[in-house]
LUMMI-161424 format. One record per atom (N, C-alpha, C): residue number from 1; x, y, z; residue in one letter. Coordinates in Angstrom, 3 decimals, decimal comma. Layout:
N
<site><kolro>NUM</kolro><xx>X</xx><yy>Y</yy><zz>Z</zz><senu>A</senu></site>
...
! end
This chain:
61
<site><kolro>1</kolro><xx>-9,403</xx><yy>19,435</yy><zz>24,811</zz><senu>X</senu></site>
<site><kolro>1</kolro><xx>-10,338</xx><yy>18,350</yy><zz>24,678</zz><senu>X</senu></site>
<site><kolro>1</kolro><xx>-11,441</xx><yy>18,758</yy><zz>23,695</zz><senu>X</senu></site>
<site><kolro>2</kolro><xx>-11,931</xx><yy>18,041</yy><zz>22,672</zz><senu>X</senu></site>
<site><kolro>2</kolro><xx>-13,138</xx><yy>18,156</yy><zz>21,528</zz><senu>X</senu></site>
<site><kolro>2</kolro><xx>-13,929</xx><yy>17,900</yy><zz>22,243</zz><senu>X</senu></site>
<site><kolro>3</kolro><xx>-14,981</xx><yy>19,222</yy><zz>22,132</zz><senu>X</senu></site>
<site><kolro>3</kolro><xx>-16,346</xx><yy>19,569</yy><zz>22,243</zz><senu>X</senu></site>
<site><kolro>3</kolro><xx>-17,319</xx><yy>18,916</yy><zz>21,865</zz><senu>X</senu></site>
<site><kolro>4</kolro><xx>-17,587</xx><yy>18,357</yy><zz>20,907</zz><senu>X</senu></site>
<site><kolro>4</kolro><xx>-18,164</xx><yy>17,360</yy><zz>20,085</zz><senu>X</senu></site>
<site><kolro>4</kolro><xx>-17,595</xx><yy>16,105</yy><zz>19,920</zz><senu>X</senu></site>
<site><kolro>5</kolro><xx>-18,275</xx><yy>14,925</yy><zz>19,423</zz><senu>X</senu></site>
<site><kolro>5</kolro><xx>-17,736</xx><yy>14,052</yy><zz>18,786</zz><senu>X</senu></site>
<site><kolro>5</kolro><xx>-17,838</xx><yy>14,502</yy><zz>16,985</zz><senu>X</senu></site>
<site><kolro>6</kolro><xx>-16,982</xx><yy>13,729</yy><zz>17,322</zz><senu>X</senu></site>
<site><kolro>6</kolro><xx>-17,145</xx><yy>13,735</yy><zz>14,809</zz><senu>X</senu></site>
<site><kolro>6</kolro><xx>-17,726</xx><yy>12,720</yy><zz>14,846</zz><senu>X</senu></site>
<site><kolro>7</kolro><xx>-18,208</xx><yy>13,261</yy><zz>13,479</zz><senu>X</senu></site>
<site><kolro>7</kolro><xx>-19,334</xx><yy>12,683</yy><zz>13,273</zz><senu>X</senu></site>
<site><kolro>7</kolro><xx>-18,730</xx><yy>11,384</yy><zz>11,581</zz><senu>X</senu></site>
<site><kolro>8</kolro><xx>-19,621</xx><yy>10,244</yy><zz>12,549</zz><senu>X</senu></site>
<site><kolro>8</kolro><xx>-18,906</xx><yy>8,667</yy><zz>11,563</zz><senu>X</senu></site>
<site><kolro>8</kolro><xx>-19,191</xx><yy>9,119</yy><zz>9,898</zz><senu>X</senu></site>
<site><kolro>9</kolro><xx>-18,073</xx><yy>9,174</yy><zz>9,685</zz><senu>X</senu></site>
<site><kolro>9</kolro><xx>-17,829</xx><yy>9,065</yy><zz>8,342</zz><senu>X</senu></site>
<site><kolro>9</kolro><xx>-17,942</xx><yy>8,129</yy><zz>7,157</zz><senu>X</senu></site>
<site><kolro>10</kolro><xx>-18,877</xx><yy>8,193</yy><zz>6,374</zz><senu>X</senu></site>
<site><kolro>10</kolro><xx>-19,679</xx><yy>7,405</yy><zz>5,356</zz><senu>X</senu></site>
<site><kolro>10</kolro><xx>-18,546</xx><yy>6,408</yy><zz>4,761</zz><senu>X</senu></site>
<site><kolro>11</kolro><xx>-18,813</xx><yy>5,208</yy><zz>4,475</zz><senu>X</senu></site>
<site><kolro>11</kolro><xx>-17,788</xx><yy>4,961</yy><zz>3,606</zz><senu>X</senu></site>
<site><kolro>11</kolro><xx>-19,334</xx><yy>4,043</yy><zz>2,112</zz><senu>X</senu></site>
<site><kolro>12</kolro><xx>-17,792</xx><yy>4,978</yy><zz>1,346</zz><senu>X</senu></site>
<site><kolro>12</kolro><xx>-18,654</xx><yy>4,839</yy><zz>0,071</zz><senu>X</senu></site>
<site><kolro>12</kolro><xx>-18,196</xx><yy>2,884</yy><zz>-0,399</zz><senu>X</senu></site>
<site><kolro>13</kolro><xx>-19,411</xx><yy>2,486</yy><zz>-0,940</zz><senu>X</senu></site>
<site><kolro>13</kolro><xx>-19,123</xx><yy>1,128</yy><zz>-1,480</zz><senu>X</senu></site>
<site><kolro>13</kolro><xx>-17,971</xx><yy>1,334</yy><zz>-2,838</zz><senu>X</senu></site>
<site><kolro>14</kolro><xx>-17,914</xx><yy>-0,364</yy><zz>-2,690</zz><senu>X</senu></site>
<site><kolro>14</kolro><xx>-16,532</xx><yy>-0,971</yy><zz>-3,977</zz><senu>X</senu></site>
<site><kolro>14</kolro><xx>-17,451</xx><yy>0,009</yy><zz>-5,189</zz><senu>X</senu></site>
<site><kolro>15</kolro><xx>-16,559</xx><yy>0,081</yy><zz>-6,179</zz><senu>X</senu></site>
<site><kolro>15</kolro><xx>-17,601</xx><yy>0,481</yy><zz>-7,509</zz><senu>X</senu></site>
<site><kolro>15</kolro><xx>-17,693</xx><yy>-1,043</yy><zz>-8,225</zz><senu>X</senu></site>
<site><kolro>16</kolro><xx>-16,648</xx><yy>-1,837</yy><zz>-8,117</zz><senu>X</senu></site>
<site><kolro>16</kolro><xx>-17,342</xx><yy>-2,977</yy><zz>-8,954</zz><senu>X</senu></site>
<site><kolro>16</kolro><xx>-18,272</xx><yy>-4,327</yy><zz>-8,377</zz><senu>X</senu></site>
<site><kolro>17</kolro><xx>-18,021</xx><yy>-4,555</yy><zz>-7,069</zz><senu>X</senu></site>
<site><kolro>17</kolro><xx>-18,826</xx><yy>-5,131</yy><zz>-6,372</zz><senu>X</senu></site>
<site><kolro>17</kolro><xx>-20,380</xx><yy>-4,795</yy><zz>-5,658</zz><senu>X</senu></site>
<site><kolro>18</kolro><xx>-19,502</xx><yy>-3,182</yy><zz>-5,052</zz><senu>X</senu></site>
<site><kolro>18</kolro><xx>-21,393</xx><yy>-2,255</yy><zz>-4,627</zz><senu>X</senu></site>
<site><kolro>18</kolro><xx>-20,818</xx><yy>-2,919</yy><zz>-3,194</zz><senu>X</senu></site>
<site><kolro>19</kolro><xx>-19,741</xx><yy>-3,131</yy><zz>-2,408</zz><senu>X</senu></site>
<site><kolro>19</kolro><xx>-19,764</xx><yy>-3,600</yy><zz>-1,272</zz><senu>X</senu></site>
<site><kolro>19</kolro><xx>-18,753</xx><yy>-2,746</yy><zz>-0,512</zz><senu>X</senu></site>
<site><kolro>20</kolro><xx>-19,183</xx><yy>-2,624</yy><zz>0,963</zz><senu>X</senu></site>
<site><kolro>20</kolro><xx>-18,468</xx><yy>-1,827</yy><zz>1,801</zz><senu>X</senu></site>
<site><kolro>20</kolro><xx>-17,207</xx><yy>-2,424</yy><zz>2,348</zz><senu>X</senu></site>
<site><kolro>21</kolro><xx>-17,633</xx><yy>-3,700</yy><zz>2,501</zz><senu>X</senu></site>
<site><kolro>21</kolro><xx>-16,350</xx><yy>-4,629</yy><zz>2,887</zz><senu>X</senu></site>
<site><kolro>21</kolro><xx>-15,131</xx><yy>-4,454</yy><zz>2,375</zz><senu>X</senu></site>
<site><kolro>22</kolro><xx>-15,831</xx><yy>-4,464</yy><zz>0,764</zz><senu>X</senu></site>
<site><kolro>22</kolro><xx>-14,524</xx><yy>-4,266</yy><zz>0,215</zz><senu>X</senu></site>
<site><kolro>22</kolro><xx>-13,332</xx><yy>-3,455</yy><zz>-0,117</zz><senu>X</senu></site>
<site><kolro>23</kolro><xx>-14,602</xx><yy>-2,150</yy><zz>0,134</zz><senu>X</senu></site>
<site><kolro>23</kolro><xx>-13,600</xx><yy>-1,021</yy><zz>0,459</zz><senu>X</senu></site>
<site><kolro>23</kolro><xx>-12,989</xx><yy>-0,719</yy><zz>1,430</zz><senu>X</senu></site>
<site><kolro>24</kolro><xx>-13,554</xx><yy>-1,277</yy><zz>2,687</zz><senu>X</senu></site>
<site><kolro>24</kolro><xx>-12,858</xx><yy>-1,155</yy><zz>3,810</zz><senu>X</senu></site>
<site><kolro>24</kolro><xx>-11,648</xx><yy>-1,840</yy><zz>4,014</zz><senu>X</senu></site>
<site><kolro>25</kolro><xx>-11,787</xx><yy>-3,635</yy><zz>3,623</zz><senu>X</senu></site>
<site><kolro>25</kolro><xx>-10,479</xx><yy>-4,295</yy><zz>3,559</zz><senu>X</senu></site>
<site><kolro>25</kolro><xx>-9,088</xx><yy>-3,456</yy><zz>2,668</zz><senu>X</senu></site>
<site><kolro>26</kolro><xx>-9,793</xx><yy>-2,976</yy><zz>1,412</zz><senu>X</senu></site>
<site><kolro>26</kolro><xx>-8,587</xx><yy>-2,285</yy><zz>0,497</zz><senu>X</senu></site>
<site><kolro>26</kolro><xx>-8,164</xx><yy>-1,149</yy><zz>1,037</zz><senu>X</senu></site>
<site><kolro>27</kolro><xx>-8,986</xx><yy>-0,302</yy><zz>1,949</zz><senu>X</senu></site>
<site><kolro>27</kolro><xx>-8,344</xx><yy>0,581</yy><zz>3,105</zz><senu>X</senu></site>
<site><kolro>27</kolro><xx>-7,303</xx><yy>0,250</yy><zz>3,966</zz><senu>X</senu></site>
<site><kolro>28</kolro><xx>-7,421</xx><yy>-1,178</yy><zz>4,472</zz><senu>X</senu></site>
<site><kolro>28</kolro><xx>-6,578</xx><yy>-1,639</yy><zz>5,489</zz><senu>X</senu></site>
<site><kolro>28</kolro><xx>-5,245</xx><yy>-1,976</yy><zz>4,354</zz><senu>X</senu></site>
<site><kolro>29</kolro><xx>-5,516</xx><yy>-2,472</yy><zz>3,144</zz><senu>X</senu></site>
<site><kolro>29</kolro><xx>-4,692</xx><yy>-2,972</yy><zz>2,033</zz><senu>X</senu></site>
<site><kolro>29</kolro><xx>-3,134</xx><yy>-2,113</yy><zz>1,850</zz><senu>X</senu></site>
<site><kolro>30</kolro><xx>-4,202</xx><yy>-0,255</yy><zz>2,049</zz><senu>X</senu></site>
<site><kolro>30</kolro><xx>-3,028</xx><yy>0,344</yy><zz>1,114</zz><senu>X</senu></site>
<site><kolro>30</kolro><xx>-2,439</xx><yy>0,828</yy><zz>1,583</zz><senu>X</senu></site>
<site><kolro>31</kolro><xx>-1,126</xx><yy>1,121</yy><zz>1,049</zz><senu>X</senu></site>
<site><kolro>31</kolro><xx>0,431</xx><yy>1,561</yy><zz>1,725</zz><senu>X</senu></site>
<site><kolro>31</kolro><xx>0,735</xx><yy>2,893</yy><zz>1,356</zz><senu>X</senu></site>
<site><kolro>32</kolro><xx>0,692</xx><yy>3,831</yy><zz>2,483</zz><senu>X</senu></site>
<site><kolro>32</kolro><xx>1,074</xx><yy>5,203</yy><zz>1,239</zz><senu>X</senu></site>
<site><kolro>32</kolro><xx>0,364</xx><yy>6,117</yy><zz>0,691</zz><senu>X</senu></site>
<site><kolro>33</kolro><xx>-1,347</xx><yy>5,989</yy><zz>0,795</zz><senu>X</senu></site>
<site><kolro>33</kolro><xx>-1,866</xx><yy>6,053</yy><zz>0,094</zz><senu>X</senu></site>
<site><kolro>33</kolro><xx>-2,110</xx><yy>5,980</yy><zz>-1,204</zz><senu>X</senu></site>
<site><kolro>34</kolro><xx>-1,462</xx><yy>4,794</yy><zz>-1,855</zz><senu>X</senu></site>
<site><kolro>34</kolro><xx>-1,155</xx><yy>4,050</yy><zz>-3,136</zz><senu>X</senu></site>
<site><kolro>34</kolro><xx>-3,171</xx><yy>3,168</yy><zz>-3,256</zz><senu>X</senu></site>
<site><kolro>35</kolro><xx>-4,405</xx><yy>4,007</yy><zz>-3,415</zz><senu>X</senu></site>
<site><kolro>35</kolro><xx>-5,486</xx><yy>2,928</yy><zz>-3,347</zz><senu>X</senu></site>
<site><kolro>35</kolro><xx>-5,343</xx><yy>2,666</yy><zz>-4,599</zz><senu>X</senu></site>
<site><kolro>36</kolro><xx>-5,005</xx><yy>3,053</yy><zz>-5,568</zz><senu>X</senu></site>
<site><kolro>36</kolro><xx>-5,666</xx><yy>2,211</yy><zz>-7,129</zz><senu>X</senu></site>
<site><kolro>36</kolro><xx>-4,405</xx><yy>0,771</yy><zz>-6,794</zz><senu>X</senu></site>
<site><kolro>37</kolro><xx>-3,341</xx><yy>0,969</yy><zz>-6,612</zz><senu>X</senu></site>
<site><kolro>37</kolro><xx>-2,565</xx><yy>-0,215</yy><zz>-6,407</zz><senu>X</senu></site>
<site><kolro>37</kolro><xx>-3,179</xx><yy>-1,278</yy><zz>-5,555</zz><senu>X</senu></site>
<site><kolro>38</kolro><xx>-3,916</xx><yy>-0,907</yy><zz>-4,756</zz><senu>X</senu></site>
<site><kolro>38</kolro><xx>-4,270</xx><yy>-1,919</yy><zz>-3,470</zz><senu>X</senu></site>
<site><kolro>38</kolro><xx>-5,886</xx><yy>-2,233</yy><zz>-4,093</zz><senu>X</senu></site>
<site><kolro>39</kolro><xx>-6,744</xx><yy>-1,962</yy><zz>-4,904</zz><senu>X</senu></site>
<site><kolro>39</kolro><xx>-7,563</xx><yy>-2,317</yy><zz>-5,846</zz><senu>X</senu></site>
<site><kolro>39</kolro><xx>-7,077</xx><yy>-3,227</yy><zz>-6,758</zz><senu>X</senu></site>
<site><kolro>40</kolro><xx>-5,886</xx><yy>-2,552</yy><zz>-7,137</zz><senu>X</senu></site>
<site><kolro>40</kolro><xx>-5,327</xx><yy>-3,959</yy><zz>-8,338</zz><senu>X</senu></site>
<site><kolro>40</kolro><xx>-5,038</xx><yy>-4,984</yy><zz>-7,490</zz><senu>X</senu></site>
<site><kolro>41</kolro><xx>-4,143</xx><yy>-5,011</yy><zz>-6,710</zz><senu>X</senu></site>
<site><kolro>41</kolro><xx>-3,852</xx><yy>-6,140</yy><zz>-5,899</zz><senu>X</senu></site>
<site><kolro>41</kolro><xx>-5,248</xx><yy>-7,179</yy><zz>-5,277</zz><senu>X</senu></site>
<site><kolro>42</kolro><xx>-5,833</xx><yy>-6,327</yy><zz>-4,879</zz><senu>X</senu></site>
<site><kolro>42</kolro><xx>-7,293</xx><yy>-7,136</yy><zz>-4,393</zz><senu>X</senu></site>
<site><kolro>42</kolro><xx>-8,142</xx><yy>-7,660</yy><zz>-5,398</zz><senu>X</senu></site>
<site><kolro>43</kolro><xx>-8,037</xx><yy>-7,172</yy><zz>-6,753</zz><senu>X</senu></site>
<site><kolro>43</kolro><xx>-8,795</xx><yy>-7,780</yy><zz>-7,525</zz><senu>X</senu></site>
<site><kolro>43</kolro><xx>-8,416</xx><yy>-9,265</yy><zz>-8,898</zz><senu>X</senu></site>
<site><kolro>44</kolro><xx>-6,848</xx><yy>-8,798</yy><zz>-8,629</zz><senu>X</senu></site>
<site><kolro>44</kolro><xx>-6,477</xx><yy>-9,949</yy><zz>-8,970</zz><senu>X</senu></site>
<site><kolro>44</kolro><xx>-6,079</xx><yy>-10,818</yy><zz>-8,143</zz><senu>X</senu></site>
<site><kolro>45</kolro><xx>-6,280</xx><yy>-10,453</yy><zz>-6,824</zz><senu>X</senu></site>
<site><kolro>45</kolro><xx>-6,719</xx><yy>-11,997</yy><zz>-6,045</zz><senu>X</senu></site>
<site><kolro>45</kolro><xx>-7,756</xx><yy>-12,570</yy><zz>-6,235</zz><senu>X</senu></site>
<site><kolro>46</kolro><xx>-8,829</xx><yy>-11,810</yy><zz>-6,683</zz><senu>X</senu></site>
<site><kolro>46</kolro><xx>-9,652</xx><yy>-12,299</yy><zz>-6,690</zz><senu>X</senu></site>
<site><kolro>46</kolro><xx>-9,958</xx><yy>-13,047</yy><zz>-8,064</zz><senu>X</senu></site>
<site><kolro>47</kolro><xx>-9,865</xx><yy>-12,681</yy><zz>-8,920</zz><senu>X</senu></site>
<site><kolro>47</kolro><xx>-9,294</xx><yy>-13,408</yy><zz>-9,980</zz><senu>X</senu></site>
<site><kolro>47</kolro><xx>-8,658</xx><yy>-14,369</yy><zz>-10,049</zz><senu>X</senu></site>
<site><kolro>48</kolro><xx>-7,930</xx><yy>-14,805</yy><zz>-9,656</zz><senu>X</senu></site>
<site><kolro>48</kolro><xx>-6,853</xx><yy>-15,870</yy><zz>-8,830</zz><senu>X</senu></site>
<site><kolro>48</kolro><xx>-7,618</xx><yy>-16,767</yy><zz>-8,136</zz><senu>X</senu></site>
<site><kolro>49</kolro><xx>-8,499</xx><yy>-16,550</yy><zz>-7,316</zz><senu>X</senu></site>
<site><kolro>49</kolro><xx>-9,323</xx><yy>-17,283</yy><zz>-6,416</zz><senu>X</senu></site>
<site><kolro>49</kolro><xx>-10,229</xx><yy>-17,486</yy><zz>-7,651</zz><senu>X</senu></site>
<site><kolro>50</kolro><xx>-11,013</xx><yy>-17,065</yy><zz>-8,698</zz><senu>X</senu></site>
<site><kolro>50</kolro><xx>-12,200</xx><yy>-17,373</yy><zz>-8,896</zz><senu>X</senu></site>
<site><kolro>50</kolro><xx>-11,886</xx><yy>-18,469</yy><zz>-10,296</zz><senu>X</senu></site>
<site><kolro>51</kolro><xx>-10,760</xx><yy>-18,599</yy><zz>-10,883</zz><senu>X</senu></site>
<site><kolro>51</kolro><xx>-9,779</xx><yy>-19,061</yy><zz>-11,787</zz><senu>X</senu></site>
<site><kolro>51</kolro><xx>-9,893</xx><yy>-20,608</yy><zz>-10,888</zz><senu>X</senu></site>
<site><kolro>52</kolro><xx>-9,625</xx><yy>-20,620</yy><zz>-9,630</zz><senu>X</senu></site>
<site><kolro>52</kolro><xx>-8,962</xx><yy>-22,209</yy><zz>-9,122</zz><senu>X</senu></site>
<site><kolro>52</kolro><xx>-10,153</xx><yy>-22,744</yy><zz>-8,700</zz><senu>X</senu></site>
<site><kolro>53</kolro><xx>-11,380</xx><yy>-21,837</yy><zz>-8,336</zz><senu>X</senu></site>
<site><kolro>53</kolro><xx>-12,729</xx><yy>-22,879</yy><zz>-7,559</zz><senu>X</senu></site>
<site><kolro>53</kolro><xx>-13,195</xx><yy>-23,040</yy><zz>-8,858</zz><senu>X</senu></site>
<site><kolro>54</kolro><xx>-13,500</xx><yy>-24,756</yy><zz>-8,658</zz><senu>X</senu></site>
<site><kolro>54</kolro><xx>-13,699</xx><yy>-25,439</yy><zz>-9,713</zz><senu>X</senu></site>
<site><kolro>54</kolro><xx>-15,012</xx><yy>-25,621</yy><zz>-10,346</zz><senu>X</senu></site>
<site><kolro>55</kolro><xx>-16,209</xx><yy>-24,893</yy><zz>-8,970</zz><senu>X</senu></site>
<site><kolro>55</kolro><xx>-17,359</xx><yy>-25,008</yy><zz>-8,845</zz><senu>X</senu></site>
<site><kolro>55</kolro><xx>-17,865</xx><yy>-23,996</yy><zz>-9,179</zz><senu>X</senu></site>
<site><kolro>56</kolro><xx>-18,892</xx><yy>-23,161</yy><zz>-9,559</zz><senu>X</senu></site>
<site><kolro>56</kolro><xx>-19,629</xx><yy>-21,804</yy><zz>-9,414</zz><senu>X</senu></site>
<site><kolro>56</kolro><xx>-20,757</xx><yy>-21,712</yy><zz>-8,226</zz><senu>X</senu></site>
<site><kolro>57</kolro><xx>-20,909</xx><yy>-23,010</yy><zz>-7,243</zz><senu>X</senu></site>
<site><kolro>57</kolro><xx>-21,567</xx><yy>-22,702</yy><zz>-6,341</zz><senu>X</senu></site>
<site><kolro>57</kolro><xx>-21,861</xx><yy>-21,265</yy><zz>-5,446</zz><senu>X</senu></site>
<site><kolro>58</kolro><xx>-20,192</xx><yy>-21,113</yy><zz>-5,455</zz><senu>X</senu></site>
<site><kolro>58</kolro><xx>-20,254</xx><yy>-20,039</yy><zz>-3,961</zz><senu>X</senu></site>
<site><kolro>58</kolro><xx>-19,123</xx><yy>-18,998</yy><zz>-4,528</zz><senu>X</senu></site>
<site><kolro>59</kolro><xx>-19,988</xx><yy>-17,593</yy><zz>-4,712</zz><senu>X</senu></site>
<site><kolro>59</kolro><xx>-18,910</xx><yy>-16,782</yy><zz>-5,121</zz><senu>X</senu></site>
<site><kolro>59</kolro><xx>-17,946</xx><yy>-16,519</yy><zz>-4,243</zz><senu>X</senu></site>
<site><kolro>60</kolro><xx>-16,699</xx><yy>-15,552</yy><zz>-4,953</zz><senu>X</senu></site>
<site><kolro>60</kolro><xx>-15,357</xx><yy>-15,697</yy><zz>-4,491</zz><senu>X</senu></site>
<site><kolro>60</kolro><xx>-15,679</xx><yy>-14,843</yy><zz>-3,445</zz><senu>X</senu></site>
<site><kolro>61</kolro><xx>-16,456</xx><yy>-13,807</yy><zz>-3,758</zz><senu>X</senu></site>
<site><kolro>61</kolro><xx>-17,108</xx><yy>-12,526</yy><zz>-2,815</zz><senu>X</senu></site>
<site><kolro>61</kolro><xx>-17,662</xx><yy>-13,068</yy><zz>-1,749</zz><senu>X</senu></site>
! end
């Protein structure tokens, strides 16, 4: 049985957004540890999404 707890581990933000979310979702994303693939994939969704809203009201983020 561990003596300690460990201690919560930082998670560093997106580099192009500055958001934790996003790194965390692309955590859940990647297969394999394949992350630059699961970055591409997430960001040309997002691209994809920001391409079809017709508005600039409300970012895709």
């Amino acid at each position: 049985m561990r003596k300690t707890k460990p201690k919560k581990r930082q998670v560093l933000p997106d580099p192009v957004y500055g958001d934790v979310r996003v790194t965390k979702f692309v955590n859940h994303l990647m297969y394999d540890g394949k992350k630059s693939i699961s970055y591409d994939i997430f960001y040309s969704a997002l691209d994809t999404v920001k391409a079809k809203l017709p508005n600039e009201e409300k970012p895709a983020l």
